[in-house]
C-alpha positions in Angstrom: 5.6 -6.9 -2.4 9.0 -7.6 -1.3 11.3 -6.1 -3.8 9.1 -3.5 -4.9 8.0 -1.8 -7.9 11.3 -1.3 -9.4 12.1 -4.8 -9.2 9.2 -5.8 -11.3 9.8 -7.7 -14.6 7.2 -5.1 -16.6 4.8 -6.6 -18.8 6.9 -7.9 -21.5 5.5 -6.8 -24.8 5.4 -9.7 -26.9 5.5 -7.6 -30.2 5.2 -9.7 -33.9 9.0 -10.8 -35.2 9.7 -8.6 -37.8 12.2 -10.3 -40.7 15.9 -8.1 -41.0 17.8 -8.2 -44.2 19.8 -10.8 -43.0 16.7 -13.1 -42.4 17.1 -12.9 -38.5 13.9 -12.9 -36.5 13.0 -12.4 -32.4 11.1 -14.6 -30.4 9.7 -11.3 -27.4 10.9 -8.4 -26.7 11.2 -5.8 -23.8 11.5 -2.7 -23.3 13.2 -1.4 -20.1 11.7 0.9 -17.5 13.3 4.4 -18.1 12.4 3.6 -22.0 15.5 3.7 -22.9 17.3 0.0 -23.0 15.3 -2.5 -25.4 16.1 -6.0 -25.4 14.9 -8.9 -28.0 15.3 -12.8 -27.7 17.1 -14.1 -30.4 19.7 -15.8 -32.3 23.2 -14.3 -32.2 24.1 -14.5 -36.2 27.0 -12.2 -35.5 29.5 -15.2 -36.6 27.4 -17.3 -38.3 29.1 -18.4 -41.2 26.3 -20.9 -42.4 22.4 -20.5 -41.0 22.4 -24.2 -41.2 24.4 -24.8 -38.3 23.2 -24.2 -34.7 23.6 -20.3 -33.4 23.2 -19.3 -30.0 20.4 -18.2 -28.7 20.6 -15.0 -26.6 19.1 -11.4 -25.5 20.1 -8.7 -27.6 20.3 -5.6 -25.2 20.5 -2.5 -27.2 21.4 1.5 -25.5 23.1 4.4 -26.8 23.5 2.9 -29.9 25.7 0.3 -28.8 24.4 -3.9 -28.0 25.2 -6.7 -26.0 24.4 -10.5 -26.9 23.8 -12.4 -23.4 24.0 -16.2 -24.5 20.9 -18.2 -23.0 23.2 -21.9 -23.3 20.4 -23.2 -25.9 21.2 -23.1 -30.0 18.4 -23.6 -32.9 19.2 -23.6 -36.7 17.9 -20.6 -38.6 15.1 -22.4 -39.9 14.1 -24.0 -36.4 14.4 -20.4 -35.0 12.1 -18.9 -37.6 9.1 -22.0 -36.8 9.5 -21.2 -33.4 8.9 -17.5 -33.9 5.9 -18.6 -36.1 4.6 -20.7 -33.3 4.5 -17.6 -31.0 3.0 -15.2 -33.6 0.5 -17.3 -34.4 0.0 -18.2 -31.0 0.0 -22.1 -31.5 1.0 -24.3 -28.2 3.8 -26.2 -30.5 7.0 -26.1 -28.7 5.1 -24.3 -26.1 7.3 -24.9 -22.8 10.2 -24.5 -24.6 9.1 -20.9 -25.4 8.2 -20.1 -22.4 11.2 -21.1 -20.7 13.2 -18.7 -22.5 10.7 -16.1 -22.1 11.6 -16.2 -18.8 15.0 -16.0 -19.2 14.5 -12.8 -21.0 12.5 -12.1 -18.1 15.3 -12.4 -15.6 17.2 -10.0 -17.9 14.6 -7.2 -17.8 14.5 -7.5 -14.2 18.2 -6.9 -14.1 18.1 -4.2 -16.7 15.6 -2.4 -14.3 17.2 -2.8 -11.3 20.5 -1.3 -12.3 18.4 1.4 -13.7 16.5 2.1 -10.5 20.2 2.2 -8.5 21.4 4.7 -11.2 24.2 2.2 -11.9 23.1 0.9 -15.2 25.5 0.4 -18.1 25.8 -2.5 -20.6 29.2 -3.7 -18.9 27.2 -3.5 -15.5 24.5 -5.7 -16.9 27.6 -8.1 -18.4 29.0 -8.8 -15.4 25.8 -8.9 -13.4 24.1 -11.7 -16.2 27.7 -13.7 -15.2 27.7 -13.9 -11.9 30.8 -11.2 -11.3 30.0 -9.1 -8.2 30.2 -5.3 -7.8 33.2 -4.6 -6.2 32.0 -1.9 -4.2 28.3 -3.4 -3.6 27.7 -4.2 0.0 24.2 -4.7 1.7 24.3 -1.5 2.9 24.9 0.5 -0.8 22.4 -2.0 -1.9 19.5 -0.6 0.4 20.6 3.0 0.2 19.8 2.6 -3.4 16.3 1.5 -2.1 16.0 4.1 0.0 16.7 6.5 -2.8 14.9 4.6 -5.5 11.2 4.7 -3.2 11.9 8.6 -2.3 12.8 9.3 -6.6 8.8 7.4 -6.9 7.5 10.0 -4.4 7.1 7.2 -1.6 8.2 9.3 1.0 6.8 6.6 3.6 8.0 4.1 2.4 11.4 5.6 2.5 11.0 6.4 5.7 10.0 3.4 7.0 13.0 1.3 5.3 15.7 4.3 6.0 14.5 3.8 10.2 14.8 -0.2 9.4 18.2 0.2 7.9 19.6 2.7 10.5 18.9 0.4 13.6 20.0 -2.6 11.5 23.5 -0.4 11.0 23.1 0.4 14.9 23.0 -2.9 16.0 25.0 -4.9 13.6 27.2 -2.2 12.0 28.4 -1.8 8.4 31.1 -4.3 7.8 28.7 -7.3 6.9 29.5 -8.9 3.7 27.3 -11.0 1.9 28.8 -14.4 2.9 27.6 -13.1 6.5 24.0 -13.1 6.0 22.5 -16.4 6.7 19.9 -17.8 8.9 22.0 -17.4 11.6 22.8 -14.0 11.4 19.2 -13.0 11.2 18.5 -15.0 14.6 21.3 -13.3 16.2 19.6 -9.9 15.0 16.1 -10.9 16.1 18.1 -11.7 19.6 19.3 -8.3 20.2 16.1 -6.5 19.0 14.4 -8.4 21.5 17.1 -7.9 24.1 16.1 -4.1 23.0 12.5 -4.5 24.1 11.0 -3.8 21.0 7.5 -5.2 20.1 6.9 -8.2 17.9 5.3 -6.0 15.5 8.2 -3.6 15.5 10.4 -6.5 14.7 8.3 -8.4 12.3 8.7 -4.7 10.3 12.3 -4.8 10.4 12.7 -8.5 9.0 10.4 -8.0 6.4 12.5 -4.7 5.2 15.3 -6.8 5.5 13.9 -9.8 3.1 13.1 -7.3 0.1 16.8 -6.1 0.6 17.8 -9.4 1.1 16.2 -10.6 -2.3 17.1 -8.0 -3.9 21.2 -9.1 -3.3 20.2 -12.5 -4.6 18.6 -11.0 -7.2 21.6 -8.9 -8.5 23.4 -12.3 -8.3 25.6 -10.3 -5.3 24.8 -13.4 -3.0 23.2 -16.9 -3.1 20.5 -18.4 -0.8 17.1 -18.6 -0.4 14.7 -16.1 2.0 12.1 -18.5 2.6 14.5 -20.8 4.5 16.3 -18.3 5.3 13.6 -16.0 7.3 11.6 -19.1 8.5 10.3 -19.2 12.0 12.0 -16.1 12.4 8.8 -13.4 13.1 8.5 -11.7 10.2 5.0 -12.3 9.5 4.2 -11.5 13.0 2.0 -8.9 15.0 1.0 -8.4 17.8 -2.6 -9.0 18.5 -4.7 -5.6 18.4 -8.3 -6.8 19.2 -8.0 -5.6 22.7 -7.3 -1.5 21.0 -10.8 -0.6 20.2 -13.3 1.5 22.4 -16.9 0.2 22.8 -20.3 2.4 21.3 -21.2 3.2 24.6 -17.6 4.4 25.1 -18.0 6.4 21.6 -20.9 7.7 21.9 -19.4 9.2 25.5 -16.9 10.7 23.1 -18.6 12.2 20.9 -21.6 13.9 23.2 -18.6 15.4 24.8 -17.0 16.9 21.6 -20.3 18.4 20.9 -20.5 20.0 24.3 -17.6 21.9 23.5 -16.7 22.5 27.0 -14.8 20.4 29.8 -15.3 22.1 33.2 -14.1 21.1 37.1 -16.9 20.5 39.8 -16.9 23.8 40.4 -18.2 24.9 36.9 -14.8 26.0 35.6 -13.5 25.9 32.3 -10.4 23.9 32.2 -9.1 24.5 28.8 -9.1 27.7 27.1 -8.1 29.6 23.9 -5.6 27.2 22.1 -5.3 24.5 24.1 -9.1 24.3 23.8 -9.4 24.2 20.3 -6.4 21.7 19.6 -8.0 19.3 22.3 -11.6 19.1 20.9 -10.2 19.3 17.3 -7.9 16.5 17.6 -10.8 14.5 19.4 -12.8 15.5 16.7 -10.2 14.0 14.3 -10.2 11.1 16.1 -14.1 10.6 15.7 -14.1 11.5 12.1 -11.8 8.6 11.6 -13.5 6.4 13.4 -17.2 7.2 11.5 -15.2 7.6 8.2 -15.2 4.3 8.0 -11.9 3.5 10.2 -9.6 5.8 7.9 -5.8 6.0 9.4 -5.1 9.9 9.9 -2.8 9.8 6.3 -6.4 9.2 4.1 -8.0 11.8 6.5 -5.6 14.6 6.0 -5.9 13.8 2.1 -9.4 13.5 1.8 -10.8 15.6 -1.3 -14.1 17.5 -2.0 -13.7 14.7 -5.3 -16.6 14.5 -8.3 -18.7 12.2 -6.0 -19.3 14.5 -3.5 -20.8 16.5 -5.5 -22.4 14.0 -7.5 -24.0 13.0 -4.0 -24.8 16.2 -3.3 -22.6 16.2 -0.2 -23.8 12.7 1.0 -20.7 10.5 0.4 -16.6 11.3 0.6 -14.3 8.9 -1.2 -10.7 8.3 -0.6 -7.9 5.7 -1.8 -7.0 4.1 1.2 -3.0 5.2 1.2 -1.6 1.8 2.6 -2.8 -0.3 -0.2 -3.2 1.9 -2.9 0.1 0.4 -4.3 -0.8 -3.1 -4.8 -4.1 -3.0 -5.9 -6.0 0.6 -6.3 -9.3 -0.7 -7.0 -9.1 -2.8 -4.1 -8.3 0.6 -1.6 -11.5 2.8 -2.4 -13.3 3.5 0.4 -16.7 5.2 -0.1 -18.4 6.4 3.2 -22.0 8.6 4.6 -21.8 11.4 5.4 -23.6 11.1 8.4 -25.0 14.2 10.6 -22.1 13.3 13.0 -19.2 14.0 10.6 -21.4 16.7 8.9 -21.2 18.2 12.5 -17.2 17.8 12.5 -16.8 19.3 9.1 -19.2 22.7 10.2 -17.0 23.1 12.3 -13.1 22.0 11.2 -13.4 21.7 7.6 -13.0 23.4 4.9 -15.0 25.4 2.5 -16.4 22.7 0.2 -14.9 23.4 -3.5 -13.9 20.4 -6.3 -10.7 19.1 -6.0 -10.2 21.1 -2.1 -8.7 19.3 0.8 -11.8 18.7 3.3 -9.6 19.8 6.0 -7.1 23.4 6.1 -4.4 21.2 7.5 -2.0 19.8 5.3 -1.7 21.9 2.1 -1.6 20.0 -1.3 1.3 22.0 -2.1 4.1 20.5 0.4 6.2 17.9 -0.5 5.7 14.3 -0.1 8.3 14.7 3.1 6.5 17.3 4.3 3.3 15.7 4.2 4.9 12.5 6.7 6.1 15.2 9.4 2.3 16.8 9.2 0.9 13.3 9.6 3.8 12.1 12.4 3.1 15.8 14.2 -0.5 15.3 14.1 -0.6 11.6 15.3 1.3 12.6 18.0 -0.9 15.5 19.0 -4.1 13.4 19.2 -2.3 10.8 21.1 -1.3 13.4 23.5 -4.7 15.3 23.4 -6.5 11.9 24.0 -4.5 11.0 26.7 -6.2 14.5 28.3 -9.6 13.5 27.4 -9.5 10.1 28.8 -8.0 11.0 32.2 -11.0 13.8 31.9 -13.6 11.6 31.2 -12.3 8.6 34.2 -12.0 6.0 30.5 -9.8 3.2 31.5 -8.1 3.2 28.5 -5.9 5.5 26.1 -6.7 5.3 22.7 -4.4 5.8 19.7 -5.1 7.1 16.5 -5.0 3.7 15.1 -7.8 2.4 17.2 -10.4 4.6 15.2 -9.8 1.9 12.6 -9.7 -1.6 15.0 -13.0 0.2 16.8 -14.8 0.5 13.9 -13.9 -3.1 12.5 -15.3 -4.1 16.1 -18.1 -2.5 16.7 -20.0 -3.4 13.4 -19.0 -6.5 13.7 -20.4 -7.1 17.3 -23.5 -5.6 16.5 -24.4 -9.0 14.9 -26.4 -7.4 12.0 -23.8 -5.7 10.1 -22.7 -8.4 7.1 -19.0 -9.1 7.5 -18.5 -8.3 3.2 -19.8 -4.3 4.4 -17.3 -4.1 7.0 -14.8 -5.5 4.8 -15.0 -3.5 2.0 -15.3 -0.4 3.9 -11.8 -0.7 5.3 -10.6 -0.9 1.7 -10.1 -5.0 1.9 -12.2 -6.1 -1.2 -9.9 -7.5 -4.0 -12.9 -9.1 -5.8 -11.5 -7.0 -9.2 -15.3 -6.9 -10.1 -15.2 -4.3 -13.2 -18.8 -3.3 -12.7 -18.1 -2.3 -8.9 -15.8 0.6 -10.4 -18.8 2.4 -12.0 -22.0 1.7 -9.5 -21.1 1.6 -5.8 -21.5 -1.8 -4.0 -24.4 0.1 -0.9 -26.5 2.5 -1.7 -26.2 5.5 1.2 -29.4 4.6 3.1 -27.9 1.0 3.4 -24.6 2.5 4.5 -26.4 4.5 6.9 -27.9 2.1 8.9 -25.0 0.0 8.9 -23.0 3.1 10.6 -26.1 3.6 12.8 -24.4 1.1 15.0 -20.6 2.9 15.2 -22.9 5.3 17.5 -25.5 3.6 19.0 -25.9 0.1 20.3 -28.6 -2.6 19.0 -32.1 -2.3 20.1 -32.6 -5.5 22.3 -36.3 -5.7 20.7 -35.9 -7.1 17.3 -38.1 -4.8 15.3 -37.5 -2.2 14.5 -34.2 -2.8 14.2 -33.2 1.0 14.5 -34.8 3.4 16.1 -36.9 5.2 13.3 -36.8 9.0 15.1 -32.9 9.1 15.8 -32.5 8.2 12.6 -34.2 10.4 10.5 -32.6 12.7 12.9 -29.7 11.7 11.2 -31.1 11.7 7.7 -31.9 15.3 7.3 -30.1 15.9 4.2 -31.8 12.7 2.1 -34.7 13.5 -0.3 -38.2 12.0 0.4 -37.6 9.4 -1.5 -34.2 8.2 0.3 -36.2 8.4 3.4 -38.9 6.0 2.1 -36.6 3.6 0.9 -34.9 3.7 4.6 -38.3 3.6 6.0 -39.3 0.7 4.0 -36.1 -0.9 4.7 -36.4 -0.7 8.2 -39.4 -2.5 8.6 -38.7 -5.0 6.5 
């Protein structure tokens, strides 16, 4: 989402009109963010002489004891004001429309209400001159997304933060601070694209910064600090590009070379020597090791590895599946981001040997601690990314690979792989990386594969189709494999299989 969370117009609560002494009712009402601002959609009665004339419609806004009426420009008698608020407690389409369009001038209220609230600026006068048009004096672009900035590290979105505070420091570095709203046009985000590209960075890298710029962008036009409109504005300008990634993956056969050489343990010259030893050792075949678990855990980006959990369905399991919430999506849709992957004799092989002590609620792996802040926890993740770039980088140029892989190619590779082995359903492949927003209810209480399924669709992240059609696995590496599964799970495989 653009604006993000705080922007959000929350669920208005459309609670029933309740009838003051004064016979004065209210269509919807809200109730702001921080719980502490409540507004109601009603008739302003405070100079009503007669209730047979037309009052003002408007939003009460109530804090601290004190209220403001924000005039709507529509006007109803008292009686035509009490059928409407009839209508909507009784739920009858009468007048419908004409409802709803208020409603959603409410709307546009709350959002204002929380926004002010979120850039610890809020007071009634503030929301006054905000609902009028009047400008802050001392808002500029720049206050505006520092306010962002502060707002997603106050939510414990340290990324996020990051990420935007990065966006905002180059955009200060190439265009400096004295832009005023009037500035920002289409125009002057073409000139910016020009000079990042002048700057060599990558059409992803700029596609980033424009889209950080948008939600800041709309977040002015929002606060009624500028006017315009983002879509035109940001059209044909690359912020919905990337770069194309399908050439980042590494093949099975390239994988499988990978991991026979993790389990070695040992990288010696022609002449039978060790070439890494003590530390350097251990941080290059851990780090590889990483890398691998990644890529078997279903594609995980190191950020879900380094918070994985021994959680209640590991155990439930009985050490057969790990489950995470797949960090980059959790946000918008936290059904959608569950990942449930096997535990596979590969990864059982990486956790002997890296993990930790299996106990509920334990990080699988000693490295990040769960008691660091959520700063902290992005300089682990950037430290660590860059190590298994750098130990990669070592093992490629060890093992003559024509390529260097990231850590984000773990994820693209396992994407690839299953799909070109030409038996893996596209849905499984899918829904392991986290992408399913079907919002089926059932899915959150039986999971979609049952493990011996998942394990022979992960057969292939390791080994590459059989050219005879049947079996379609090899039957002995597999139950290789599938030491830890009960006689039955083995039969059902088995049966499977030869299907």
């Amino acid at each position: 989402m653009e604006n993000g969370k705080m922007n959000k117009v929350t669920k208005t609560t459309k609670e029933d009109a309740k009838t003051t002494s004064r016979g004065e009712k209210c269509l919807a009402k809200f109730t702001a963010a921080n719980g502490n601002v409540y507004g109601s959609l009603t008739l302003d009665i405070r100079k009503a002489g007669d209730y047979s004339q037309p009052l003002p419609v408007a939003v009460r806004v109530c804090h601290g004891g004190q209220k403001i009426f924000l005039r709507l420009g529509k006007s109803y008698t008292m009686e035509e004001w009490l059928v409407l608020c009839d209508y909507e407690k009784s739920g009858r389409r009468i007048q419908l429309a004409e409802r709803n369009d208020m409603k959603n001038l409410m709307d546009r209220v709350e959002l204002m209400v929380n926004q002010l609230i979120s850039e610890n600026n809020f007071s009634l006068r503030k929301l006054q001159d905000r609902f009028q048009g009047k400008k802050d004096d001392d808002s500029t672009i720049i206050t505006v997304w520092d306010s962002y900035i502060q707002s997603k590290t106050n939510e414990g979105k340290a990324g996020s933060a990051r990420c935007s505070k990065d966006v905002r420091n180059r955009f200060v570095k190439d265009l400096g601070t004295d832009v005023s709203f009037a500035d920002i046009n289409r125009d002057f985000i073409l000139k910016w694209v020009k000079i990042m590209k002048k700057n060599e960075l990558s059409t992803t890298t700029i596609a980033i910064a424009l889209r950080s710029l948008r939600t800041i962008i709309n977040m002015c036009i929002a606060n009624g600090l500028m006017k315009g409109d983002t879509k035109e504005m940001f059209k044909d300008t690359g912020y919905n590009k990337a770069q194309s990634r399908k050439h980042e993956f590494l093949d099975v056969a390239t994988m499988r070379k990978l991991y026979d050489f993790w389990k070695a343990d040992e990288a010696k010259d022609k002449d039978g020597n060790e070439l890494f030893l003590g530390r350097e050792k251990y941080a290059i075949f851990r780090d590889l090791g990483l890398f691998l678990f990644m890529y078997l855990g279903d594609g995980q980006n190191l950020a879900d590895t380094l918070r994985l959990t021994y959680d209640e369905l590991y155990y439930a399991t009985h050490g057969k599946q790990l489950r995470f919430l797949r960090h980059k999506t959790r946000e918008r849709n936290e059904s959608a981001s569950e990942v449930i992957f096997p535990v596979t004799s590969e990864i059982q092989e990486i956790l002997n040997r890296y993990g930790n002590v299996p106990k509920l609620g334990r990080r699988v792996f000693p490295i990040m601690s769960e008691l660091i802040t959520p700063e902290q926890e992005i300089w682990v993740i950037q430290r660590y990314n860059r190590y298994i770039r750098e130990h990669m980088a070592k093992v490629a140029k060890l093992l003559d690979m024509e390529q260097v892989p990231s850590p984000t190619w773990a994820r693209h590779s396992f994407a690839t792989n299953l799909n070109n082995s030409g038996v893996v359903p596209y849905k499984y492949i899918s829904d392991s990386m986290g992408h399913s927003g079907g919002g089926d209810i059932t899915s959150n209480y039986i999971g979609a594969y049952p493990l011996a399924k998942m394990l022979e669709y992960n057969h292939y992240l390791l080994n590459e189709k059989s050219k005879e059609s049947t079996p379609v696995v090899d039957k002995k590496a597999l139950l290789e494999m599938l030491k830890g599964l009960s006689e039955e799970e083995r039969t059902e495989l088995m049966a499977n299989l030869s299907d």
